[in-house]
C-alpha positions in Angstrom: -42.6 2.2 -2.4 -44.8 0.3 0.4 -44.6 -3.7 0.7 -46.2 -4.4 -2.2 -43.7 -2.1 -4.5 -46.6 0.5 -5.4 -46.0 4.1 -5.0 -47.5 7.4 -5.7 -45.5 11.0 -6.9 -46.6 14.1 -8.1 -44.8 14.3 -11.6 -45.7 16.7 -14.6 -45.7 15.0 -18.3 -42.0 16.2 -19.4 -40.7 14.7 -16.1 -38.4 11.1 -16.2 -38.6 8.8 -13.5 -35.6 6.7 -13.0 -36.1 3.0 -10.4 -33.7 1.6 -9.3 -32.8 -1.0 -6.6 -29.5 -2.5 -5.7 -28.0 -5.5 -8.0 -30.9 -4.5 -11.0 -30.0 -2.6 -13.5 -31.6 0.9 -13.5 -35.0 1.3 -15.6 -35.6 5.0 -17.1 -39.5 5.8 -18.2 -40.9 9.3 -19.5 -44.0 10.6 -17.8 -46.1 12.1 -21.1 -50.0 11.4 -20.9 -49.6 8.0 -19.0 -51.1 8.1 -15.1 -49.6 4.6 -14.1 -46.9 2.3 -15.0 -45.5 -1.5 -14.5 -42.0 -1.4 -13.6 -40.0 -4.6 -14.2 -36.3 -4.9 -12.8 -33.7 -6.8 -14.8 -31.1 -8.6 -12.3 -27.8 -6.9 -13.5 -24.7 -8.8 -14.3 -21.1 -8.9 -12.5 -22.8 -6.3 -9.5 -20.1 -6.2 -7.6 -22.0 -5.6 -4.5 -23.6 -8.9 -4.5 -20.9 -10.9 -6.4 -18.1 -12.2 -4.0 -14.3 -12.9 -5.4 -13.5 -16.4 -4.4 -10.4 -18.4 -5.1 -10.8 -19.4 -8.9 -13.5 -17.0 -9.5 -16.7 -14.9 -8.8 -20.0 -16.5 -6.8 -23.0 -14.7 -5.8 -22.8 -13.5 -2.2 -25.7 -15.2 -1.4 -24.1 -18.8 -2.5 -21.1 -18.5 -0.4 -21.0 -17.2 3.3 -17.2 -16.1 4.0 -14.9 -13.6 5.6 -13.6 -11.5 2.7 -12.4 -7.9 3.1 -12.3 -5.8 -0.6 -10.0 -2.9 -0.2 -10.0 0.0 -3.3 -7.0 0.5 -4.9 -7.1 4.0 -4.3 -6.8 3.6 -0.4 -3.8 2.1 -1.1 -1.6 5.3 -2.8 0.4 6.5 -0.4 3.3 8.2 -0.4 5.6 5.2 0.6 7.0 2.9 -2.4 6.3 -0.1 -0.2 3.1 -1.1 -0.5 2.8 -3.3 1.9 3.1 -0.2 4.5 -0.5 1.4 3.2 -2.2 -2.0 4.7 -2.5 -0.6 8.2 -5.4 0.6 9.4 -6.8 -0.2 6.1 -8.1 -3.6 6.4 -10.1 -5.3 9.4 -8.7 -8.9 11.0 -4.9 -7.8 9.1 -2.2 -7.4 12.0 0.7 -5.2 10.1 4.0 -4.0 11.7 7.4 -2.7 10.6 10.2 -2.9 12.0 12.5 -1.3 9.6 12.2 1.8 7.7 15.6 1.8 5.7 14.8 1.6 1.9 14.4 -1.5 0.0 14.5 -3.3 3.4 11.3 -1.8 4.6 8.4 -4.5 3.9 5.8 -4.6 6.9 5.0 -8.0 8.5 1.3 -8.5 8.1 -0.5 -11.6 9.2 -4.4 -12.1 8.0 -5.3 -14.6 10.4 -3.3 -13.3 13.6 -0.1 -15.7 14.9 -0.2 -19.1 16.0 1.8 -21.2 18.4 3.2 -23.4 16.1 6.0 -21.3 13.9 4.8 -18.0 15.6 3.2 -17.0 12.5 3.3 -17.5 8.8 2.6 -14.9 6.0 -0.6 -15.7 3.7 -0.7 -17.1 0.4 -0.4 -14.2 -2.1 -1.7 -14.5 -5.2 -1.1 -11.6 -8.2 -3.4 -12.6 -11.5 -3.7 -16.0 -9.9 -0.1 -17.1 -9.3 1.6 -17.1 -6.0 4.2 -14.4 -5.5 6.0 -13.5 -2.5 6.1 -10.2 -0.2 8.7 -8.3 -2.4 6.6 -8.7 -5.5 3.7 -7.6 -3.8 5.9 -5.1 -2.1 7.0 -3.3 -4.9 3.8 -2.9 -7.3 2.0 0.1 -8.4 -1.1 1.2 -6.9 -2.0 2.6 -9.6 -1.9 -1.2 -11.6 -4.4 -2.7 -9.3 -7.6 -3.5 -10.1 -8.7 -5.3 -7.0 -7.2 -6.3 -3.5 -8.7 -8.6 -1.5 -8.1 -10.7 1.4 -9.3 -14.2 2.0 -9.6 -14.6 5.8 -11.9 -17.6 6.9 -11.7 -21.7 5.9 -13.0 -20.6 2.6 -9.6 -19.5 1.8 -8.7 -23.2 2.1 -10.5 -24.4 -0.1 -9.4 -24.7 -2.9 -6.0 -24.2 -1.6 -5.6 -26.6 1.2 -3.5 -25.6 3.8 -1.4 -23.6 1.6 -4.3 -21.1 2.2 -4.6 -21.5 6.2 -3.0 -18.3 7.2 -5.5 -16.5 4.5 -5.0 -15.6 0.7 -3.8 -12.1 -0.1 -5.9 -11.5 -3.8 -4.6 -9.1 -6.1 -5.9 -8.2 -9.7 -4.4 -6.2 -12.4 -6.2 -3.8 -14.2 -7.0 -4.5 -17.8 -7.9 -2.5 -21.1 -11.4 -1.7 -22.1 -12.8 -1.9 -25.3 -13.4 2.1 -26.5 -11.3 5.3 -26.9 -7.3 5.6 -25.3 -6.8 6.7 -21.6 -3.8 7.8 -20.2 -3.7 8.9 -16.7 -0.1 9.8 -15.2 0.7 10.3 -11.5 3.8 12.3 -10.1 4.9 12.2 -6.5 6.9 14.0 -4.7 7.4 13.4 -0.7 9.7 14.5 2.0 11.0 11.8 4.3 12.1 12.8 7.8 12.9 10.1 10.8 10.3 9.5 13.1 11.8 10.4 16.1 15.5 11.0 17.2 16.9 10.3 20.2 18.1 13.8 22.3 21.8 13.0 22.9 23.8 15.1 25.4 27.0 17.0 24.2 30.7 15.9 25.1 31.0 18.2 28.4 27.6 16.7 29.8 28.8 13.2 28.8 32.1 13.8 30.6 30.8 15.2 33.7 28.6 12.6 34.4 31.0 9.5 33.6 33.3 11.1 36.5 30.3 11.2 38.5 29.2 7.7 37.7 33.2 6.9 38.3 32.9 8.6 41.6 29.8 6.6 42.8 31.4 3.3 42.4 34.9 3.9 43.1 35.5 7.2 45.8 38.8 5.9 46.5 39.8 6.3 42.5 40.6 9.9 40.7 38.2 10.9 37.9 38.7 9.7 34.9 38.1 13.1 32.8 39.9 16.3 34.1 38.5 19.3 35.6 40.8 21.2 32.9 39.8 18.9 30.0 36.2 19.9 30.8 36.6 23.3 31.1 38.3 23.7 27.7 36.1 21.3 26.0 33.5 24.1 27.2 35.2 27.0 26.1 35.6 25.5 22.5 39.7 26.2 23.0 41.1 23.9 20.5 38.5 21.6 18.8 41.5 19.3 17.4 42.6 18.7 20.8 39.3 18.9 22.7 36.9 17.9 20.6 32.3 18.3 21.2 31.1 16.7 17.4 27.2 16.2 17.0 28.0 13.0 15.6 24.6 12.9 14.3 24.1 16.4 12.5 27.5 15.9 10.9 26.2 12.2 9.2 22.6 12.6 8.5 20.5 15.0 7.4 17.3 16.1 8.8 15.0 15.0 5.9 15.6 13.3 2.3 13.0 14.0 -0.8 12.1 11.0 -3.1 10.0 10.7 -6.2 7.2 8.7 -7.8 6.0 9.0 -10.8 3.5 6.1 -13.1 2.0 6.7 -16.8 -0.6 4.1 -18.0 -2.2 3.5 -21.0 -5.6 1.5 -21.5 -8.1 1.2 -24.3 -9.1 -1.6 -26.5 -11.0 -2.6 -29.4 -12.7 -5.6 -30.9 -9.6 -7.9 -31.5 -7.6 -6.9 -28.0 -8.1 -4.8 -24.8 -4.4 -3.8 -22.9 -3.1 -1.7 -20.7 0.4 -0.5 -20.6 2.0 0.9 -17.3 5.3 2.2 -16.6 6.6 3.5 -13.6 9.6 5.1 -11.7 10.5 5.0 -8.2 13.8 7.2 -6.4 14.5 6.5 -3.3 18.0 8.1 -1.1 18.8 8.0 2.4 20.0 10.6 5.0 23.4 10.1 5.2 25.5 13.5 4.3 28.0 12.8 1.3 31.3 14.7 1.6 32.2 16.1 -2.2 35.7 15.5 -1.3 35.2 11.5 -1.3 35.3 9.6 -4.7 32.4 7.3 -3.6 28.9 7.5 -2.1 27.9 5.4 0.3 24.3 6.9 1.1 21.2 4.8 0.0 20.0 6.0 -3.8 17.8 3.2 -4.9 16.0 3.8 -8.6 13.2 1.3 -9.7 11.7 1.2 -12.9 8.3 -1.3 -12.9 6.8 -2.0 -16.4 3.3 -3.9 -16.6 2.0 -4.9 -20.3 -1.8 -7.1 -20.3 -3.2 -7.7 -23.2 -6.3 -9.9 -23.8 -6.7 -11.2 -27.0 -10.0 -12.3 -28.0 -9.7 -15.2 -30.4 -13.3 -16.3 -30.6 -17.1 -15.1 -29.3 -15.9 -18.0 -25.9 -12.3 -17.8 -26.2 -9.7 -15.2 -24.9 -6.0 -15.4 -24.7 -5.1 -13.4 -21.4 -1.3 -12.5 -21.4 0.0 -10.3 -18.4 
């Protein structure tokens, strides 16, 4: 349309024109026999791209000016069972890093309004359904149960929260049932898990060769500490017992490790209750090589099982009982 919203377009009677403009609802009209038309534009409620998620709530955007970064909770499904490891690269003004990568020890440090001098730095407030959780509660939930995920960053964060929210508010919503047919949507997994990067070690005869040489270069008055013989039948394989060359590593760990993931939910609702039901399995092993001839197993084998269960009860035309 030009400035004043009026337009012109060739059309034939049977054609529909749809309008539409961003946070109004959309407007359909038939054509038939008329040659020109008055279009009015209904605002349209809980637009999400001009409502902003604040502390206890939703606002207009245009009634609050602050830094808030909305992520979708399908970014966020990786094939890690640590959450927190899919914020990387995913969210602007979030500083993430992990320094481990054994399982259930593998929660990235993330920081939403960088470090400070005081402290170094302090994680931010993290709220599930409006309650404050910790990193191992956030770290272990289901992509798939999230609804939103949003991060409070600027002074607007503190609020309502005082200084608890000075180092930014980490906003997560569950998803909830909808009022209409059953929906069941299930999600298998499965990922193979190799280390990043090994080191290259050197074999026993290369390690022995250059301690004598090391040996040599600090003491020349002093014989070497390995012998010319040793080394030569550590080479030629003679008697492993006696002269042994183990790949230490290849004969503990394996080169990769499979692990599985798997979530079935169930939503729907009606005009007493809405819920949503979730249940979800994570397997999680290590590299280490077991021996069949031991009686135990000391390689990492860690089996989750999350359940989620919201319900919203709706006990009058202004009243709602949530329960999550």
């Amino acid at each position: 349309t030009d400035v004043d919203g009026s337009f012109k377009i060739d059309v034939s009677p049977t054609d529909v024109l749809e309008v539409s403009f961003l946070g109004y609802d959309l407007y359909t009209v038939e054509v038939g026999d008329k040659a020109s038309f008055v279009i009015p534009l209904k605002p349209k409620a809980n637009e999400l791209d001009e409502v902003t998620i604040v502390a206890f709530g939703k606002q207009k955007k245009s009634s609050v000016v602050a830094s808030i970064e909305t992520i979708k909770a399908s970014d966020l499904k990786v094939s890690s069972s640590n959450l927190t490891t899919a914020f990387a690269g995913k969210i602007p003004g979030l500083i993430s890093y992990q320094t481990s990568g054994e399982p259930g020890r593998d929660n990235a440090q993330f920081f939403v309004r960088g470090v400070t001098t005081f402290g170094y730095a302090t994680a931010p407030l993290i709220l599930i359904d409006g309650f404050e959780s910790n990193a191992d509660d956030l770290a272990r939930m289901t992509p798939d149960d999230i609804e939103s995920f949003s991060i409070l960053k600027d002074a607007s964060a503190a609020v309502l929260y005082g200084s608890r929210g000075a180092n930014g508010i980490v906003m997560v919503t569950t998803k909830s049932g909808q009022e209409g047919r059953v929906r069941i949507n299930a999600r298998v997994d499965v990922n193979v898990a190799t280390p990043t990067q090994i080191p290259e070690m050197i074999g026993g005869v290369e390690y022995m060769q250059l301690y004598n040489q090391a040996l040599l270069s600090r003491y020349p008055d002093r014989e070497v500490y390995y012998s010319e013989q040793k080394i030569q039948s550590t080479m030629r394989g003679e008697n492993p017992m006696i002269y042994p060359n183990v790949d230490w590593y290849n004969m503990l760990f394996n080169k990769q490790t499979v692990n599985t993931k798997a979530n079935l939910n169930v939503s729907g609702g009606g005009k007493i209750a809405n819920y949503f039901v979730s249940a979800g399995f994570d397997n999680e092993t290590g590299l280490l090589k077991v021996d069949n001839r031991n009686n135990f197993n000391n390689n990492i084998d860690i089996n989750r099982f999350n359940l989620r269960n919201n319900v919203i009860f709706k006990l009058s035309p202004t009243t709602t009982l949530d329960t999550r």
